[in-house]
DRENTIRO-525082 format. One record per residue (C-alpha): x, y, z. Coordinates in pm, whole numbers, padded with zeros to 5 digits, always signed. Layout:
! DRENTIRO-525082
XYZ/...
! end
This chain:
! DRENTIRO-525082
+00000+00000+00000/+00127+00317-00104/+00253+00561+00183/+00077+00950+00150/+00332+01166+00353/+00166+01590+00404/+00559+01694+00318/+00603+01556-00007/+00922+01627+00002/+01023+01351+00198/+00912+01088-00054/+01195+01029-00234/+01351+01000+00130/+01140+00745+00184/+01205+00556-00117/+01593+00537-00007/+01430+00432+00375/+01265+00152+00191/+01601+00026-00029/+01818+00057+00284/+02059+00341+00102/+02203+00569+00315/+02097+00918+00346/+02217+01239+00214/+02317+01592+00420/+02066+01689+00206/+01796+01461+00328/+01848+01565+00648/+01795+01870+00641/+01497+01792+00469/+01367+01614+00735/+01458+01876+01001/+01259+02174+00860/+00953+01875+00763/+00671+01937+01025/+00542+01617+00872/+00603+01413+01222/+00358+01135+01096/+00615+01060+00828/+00889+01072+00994/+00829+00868+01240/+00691+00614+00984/+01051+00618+00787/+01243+00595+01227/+01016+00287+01256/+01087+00136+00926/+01435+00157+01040/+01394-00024+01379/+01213-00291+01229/+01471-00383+00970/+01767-00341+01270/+01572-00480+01596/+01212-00683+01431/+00975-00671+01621/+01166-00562+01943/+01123-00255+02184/+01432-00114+02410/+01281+00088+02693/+01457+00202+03011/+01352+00292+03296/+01382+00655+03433/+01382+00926+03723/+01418+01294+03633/+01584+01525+03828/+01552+01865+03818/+01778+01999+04028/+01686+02395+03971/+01389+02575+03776/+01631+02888+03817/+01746+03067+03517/+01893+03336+03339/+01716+03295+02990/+01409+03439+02868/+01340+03153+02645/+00962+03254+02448/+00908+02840+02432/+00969+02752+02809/+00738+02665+03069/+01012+02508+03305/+01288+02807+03402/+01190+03078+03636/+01385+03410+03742/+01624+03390+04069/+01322+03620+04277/+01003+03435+04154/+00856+03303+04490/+00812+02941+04311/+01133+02886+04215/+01339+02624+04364/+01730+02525+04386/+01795+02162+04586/+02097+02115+04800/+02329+01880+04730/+02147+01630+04952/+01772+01720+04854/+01900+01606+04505/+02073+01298+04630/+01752+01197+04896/+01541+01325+04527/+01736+01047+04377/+01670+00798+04572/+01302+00827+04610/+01121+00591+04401/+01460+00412+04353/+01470+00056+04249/+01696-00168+04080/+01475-00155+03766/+01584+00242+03772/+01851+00224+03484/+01860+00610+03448/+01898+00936+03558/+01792+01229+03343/+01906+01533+03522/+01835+01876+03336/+01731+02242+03468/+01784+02590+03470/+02065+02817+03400/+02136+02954+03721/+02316+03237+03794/+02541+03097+04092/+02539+02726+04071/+02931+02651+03938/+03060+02373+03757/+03201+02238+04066/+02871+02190+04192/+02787+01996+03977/+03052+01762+03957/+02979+01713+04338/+02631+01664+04275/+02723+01390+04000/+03030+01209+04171/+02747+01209+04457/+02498+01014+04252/+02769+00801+04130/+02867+00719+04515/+02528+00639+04571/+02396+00490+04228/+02695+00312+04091/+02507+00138+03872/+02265+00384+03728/+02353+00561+03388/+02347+00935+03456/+02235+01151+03132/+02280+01525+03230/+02332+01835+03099/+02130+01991+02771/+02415+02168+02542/+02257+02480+02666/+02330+02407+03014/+02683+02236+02889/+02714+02609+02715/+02657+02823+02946/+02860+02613+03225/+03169+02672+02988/+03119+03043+02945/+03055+03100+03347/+03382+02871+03437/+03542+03054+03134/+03730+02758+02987/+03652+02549+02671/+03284+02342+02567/+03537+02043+02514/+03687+02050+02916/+03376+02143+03030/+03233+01795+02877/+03523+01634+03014/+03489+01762+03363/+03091+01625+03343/+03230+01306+03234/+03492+01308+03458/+03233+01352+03732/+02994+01051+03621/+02841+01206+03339/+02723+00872+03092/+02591+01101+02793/+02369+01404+02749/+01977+01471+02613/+01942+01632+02277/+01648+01850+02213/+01582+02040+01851/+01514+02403+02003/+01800+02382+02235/+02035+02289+01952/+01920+02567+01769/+01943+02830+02088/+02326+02658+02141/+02448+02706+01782/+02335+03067+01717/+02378+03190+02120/+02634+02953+02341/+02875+02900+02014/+02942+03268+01957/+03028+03281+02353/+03229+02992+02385/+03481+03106+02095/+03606+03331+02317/+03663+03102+02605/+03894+02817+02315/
! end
């Protein structure tokens, strides 16, 4: 049965999905500025059938959130709130290790730890906070820091995006979310910053 994708753009995309030949710069971009989500997740799952059949990989996760605090004004965030809103929060060191451990089982294979951008939480903080988790939760991958975050914890500390990464993973950091709008924010904002830092 034919597919009908809204973008048609990405036909011919899919016709290379369907023969298993690898795709183009090109066709990604394509696919990034498609708002045709149907589709593309139609083309992601013909790919994870022909690697994985019929199998699922799910893991199981805990967010923490260590801060709502920060210093952007981002149009497209519900999340961050300024240092003097009433609501917002920052956890100790301990409220995010107890944090951790509530709900904690051995089924917990995760840790997704994002926030704000706060204004006086340092890089060293953060390492504490991680090598603190990894202490507690050997055993637990940890995936922290947006690039935004990762960014903005280089310019503050005033040294490089590439020791800054190191220091995370240095700390316990396993790998780091990706998100489309914070890519975007980090390439046009944090990259311009950082070059001065290198």
């Amino acid at each position: 049965m034919p597919v009908d994708f809204e973008d048609r753009r990405l036909q011919p995309i899919l016709e290379k999905v369907e023969a298993g030949v690898r795709l183009s710069y090109d066709d990604g971009i394509a696919m990034y500025r498609s708002s045709d989500i149907l589709a593309l997740g139609y083309m992601a799952n013909l790919v994870r059938e022909r690697l994985h059949g019929s199998t699922t990989y799910f893991n199981v996760n805990r967010h923490i959130n260590p801060t709502d605090v920060c210093v952007a004004s981002c149009r497209l965030c519900a999340f961050g709130k300024k240092a003097k809103d009433p609501k917002a929060y920052t956890m100790s060191l301990e409220q995010v290790w107890e944090t951790a451990g509530i709900g904690w089982s051995e089924a917990v294979t995760e840790f997704h730890i994002v926030g704000g951008l706060h204004p006086e939480l340092t890089l060293d903080w953060y390492c504490q906070m991680l090598r603190g988790l990894k202490e507690r939760f050997p055993q637990v991958h940890l995936k922290a820091f947006t690039m935004v975050e990762v960014g903005y914890l280089a310019q503050r500390t005033k040294i490089s995006i590439r020791e800054t990464l190191q220091r995370l993973k240095d700390a316990g950091v396993d790998s780091l979310p990706g998100g489309g709008a914070e890519t975007r924010f980090f390439a046009t904002e944090c990259a311009a910053s950082s070059a001065t830092t290198n």
